[in-house]
VEXLUMMI-203209 format. One line per field, with one value per residue: residue number from 1; x, y, z of N, C-alpha, C, O in turn; residue in one letter. Coordinates in Angstrom, 3 decimals, decimal comma. Layout:
<mises>
nr NUM_...
nc1 X_...
nc2 Y_...
nc3 Z_...
cac1 X_...
cac2 Y_...
cac3 Z_...
cc1 X_...
cc2 Y_...
cc3 Z_...
oc1 X_...
oc2 Y_...
oc3 Z_...
rest A_...
</mises>
This chain:
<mises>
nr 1_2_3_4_5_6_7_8_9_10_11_12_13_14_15_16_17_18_19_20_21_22_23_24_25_26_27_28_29_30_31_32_33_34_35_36_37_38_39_40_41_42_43_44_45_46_47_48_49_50_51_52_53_54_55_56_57_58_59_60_61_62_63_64_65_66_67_68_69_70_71_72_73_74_75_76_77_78_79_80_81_82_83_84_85_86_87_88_89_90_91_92_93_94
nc1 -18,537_-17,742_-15,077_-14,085_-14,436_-12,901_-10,691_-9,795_-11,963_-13,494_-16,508_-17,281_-17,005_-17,826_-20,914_-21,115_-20,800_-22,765_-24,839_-24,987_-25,372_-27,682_-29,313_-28,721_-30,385_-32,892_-32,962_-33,491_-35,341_-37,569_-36,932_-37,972_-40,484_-40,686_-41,822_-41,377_-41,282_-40,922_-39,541_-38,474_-36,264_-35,019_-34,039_-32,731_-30,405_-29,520_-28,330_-26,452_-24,703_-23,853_-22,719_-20,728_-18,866_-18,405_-16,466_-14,571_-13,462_-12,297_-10,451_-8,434_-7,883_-6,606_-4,431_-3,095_-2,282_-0,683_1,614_2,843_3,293_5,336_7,061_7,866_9,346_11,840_12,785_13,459_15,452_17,742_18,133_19,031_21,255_23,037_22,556_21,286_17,788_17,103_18,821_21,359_23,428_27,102_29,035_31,145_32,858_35,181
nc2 -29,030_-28,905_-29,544_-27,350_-25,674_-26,280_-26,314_-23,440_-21,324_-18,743_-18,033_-20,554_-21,251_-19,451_-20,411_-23,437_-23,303_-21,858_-23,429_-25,809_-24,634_-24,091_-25,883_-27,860_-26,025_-26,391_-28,945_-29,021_-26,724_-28,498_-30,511_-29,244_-28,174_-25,603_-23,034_-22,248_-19,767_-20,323_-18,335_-16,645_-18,777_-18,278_-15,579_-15,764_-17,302_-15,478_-13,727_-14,839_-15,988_-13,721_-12,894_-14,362_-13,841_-11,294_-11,841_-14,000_-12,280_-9,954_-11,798_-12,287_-9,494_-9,242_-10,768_-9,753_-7,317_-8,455_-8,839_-6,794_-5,661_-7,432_-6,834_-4,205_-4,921_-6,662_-4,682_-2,764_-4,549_-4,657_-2,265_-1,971_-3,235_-1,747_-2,061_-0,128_-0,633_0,048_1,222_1,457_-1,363_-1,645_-0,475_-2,520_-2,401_-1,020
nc3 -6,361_-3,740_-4,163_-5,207_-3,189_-1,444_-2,578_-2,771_-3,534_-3,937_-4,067_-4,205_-1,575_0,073_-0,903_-0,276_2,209_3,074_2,016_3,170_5,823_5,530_5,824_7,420_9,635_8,265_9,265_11,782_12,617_10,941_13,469_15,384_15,518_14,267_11,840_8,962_5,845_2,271_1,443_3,407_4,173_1,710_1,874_4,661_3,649_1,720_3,110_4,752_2,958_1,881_4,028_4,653_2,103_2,722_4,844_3,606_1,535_3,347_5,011_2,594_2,194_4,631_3,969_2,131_3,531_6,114_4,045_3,371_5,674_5,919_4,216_4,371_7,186_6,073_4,455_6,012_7,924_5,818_5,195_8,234_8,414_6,442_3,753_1,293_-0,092_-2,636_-4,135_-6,579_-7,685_-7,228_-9,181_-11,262_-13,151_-12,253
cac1 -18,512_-16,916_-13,651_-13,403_-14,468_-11,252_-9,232_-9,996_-12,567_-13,975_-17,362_-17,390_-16,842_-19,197_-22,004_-20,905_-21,140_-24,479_-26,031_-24,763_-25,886_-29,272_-29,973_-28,974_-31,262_-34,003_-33,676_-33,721_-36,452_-37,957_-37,107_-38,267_-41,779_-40,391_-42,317_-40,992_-41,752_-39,423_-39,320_-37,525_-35,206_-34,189_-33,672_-31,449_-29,059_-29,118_-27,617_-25,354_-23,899_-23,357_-21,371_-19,522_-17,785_-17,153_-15,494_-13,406_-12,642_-11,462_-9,621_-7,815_-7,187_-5,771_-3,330_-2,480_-1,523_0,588_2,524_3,151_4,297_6,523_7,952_8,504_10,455_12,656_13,224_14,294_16,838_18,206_18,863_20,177_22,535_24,050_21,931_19,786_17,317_16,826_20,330_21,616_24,347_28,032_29,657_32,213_34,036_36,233
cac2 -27,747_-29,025_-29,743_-26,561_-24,691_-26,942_-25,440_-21,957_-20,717_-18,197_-17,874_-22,027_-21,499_-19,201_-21,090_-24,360_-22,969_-21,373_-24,173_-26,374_-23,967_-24,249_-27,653_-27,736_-25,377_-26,852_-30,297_-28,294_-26,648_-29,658_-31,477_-28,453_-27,648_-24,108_-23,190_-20,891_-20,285_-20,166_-16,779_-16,699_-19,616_-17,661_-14,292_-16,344_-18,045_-14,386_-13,139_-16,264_-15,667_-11,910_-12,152_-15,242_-13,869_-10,762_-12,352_-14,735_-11,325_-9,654_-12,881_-11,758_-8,592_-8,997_-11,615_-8,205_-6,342_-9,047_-8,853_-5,497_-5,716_-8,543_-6,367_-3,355_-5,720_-7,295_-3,505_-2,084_-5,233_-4,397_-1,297_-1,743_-3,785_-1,291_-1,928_0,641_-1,801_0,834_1,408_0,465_-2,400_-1,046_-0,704_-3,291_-2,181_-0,249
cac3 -5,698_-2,103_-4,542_-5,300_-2,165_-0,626_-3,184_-2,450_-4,556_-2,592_-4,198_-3,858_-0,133_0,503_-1,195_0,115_3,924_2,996_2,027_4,746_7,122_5,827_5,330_9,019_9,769_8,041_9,974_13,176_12,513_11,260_14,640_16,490_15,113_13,854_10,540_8,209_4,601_1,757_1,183_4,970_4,187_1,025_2,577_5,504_2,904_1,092_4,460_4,970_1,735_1,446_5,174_4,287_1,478_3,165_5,892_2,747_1,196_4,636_5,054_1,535_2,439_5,600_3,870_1,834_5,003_6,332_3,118_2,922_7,013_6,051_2,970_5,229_7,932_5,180_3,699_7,378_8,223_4,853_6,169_9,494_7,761_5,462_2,290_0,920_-1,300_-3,863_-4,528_-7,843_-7,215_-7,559_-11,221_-11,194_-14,009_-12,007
cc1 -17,679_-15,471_-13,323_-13,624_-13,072_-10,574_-9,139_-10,787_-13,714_-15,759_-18,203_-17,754_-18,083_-20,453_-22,268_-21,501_-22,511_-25,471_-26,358_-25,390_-27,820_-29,805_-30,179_-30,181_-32,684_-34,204_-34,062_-34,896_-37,314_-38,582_-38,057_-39,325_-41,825_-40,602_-41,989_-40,738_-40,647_-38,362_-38,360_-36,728_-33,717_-33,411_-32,221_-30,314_-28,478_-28,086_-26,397_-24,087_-23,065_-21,822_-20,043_-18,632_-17,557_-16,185_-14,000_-12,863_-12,048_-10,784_-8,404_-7,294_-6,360_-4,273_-2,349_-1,643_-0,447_2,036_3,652_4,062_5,605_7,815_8,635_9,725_12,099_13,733_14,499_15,699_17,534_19,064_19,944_21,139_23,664_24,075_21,058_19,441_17,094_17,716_20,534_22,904_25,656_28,236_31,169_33,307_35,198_37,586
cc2 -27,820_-29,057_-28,509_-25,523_-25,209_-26,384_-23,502_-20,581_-20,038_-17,908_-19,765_-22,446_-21,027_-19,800_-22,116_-24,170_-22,595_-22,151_-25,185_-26,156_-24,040_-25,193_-27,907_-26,876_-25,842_-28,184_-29,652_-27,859_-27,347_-30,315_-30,581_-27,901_-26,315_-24,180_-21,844_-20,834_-19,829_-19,215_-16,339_-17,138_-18,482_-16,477_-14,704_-16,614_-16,306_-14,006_-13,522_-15,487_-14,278_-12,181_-13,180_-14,663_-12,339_-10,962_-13,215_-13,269_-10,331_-10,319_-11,793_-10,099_-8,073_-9,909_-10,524_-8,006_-7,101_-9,211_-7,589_-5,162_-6,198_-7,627_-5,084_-3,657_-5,703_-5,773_-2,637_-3,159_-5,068_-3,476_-0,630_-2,647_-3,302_-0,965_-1,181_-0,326_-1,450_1,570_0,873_-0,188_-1,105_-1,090_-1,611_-3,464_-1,518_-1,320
cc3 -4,421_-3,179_-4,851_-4,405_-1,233_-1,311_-3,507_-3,535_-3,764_-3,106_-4,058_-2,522_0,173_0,378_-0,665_1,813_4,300_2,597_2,799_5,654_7,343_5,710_7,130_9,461_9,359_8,702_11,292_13,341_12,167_13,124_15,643_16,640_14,285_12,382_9,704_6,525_3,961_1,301_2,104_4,918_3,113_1,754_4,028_4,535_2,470_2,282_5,057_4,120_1,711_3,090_4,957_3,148_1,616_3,970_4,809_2,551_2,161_4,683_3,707_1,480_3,594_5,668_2,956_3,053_5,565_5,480_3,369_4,536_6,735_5,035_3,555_6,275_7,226_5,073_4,919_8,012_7,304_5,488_7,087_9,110_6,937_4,016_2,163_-0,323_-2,155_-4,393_-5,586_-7,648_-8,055_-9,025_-10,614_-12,234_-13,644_-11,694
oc1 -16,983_-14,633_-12,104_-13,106_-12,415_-9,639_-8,539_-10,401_-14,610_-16,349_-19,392_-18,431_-19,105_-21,183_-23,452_-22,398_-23,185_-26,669_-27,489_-25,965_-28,665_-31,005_-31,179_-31,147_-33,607_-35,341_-35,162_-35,635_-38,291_-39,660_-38,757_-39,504_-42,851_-39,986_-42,364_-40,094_-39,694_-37,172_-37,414_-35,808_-32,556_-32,244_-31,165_-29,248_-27,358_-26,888_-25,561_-23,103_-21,871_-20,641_-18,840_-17,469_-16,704_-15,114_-12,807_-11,916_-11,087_-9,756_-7,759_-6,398_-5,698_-3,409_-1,123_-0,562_0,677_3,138_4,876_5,154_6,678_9,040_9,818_10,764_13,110_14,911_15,642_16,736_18,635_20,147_20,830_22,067_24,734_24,795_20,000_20,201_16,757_17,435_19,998_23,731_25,471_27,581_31,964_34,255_36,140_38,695
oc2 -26,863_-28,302_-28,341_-24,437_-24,487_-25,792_-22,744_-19,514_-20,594_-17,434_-20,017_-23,417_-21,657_-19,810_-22,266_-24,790_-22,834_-21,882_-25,535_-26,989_-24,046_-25,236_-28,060_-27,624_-25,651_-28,648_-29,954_-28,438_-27,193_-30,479_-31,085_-27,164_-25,966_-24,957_-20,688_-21,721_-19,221_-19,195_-15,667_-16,510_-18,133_-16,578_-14,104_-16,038_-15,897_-14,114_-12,851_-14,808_-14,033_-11,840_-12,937_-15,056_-11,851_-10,361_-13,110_-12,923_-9,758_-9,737_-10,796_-9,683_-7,039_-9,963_-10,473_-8,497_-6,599_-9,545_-7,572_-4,598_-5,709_-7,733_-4,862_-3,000_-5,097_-5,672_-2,192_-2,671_-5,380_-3,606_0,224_-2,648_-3,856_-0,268_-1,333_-0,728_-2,303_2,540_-0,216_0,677_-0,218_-1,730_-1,278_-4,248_-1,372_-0,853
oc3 -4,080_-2,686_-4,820_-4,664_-0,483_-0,773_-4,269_-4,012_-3,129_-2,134_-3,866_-2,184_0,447_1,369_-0,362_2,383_5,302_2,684_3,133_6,355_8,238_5,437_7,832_9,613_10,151_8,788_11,753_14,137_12,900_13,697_16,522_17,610_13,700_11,653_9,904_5,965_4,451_0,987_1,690_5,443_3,322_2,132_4,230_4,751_2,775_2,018_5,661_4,411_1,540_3,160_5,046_3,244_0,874_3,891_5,095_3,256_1,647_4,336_4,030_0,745_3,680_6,543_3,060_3,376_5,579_5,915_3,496_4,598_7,087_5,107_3,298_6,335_7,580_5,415_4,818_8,462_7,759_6,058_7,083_9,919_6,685_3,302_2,774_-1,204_-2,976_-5,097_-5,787_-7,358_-8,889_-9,848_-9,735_-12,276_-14,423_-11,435
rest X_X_X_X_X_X_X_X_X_X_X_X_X_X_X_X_X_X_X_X_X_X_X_X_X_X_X_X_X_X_X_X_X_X_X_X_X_X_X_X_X_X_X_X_X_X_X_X_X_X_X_X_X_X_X_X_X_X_X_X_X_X_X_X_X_X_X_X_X_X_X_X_X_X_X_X_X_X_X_X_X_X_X_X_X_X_X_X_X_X_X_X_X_X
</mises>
């Protein structure tokens, strides 16, 4: 499961981070006297989980948006260069 939360498997990640988070959590509480039953633990991971992979899928859609900036850029130096990019190339049979 860590091999494929490294290779970007976003339901891998999330799970991976969420269970991390609670294992930690459970030595802590452990060390710390803090008693809480499992019904609580679950309901935390549930919570973990759900924000972690909206934050991956925000991630993924804000790698969208940068695209679509970058493709606008590209489109406008085109442009101010002289090229319209939706031009059909000359006929060179002439």
């Amino acid at each position: 499961m860590v091999h494929q939360a490294t290779r970007g498997a976003a339901q891998a990640q999330s799970l991976v981070w969420g269970l991390l988070t609670e294992s930690l959590e459970r030595r802590f509480d452990s060390a710390f006297g803090v008693s809480r039953t499992e019904d609580d633990f679950n309901q935390r991971l549930h919570g973990r989980l759900i924000a972690q992979l909206e934050y991956t899928i925000g991630k993924a859609l804000s790698v969208e948006s940068v695209l679509r900036n970058e493709n606008e850029y590209l489109m406008q130096v085109l442009r101010d260069n002289g090229i319209d990019p939706w031009a059909l190339p000359p006929d060179e049979a002439d």
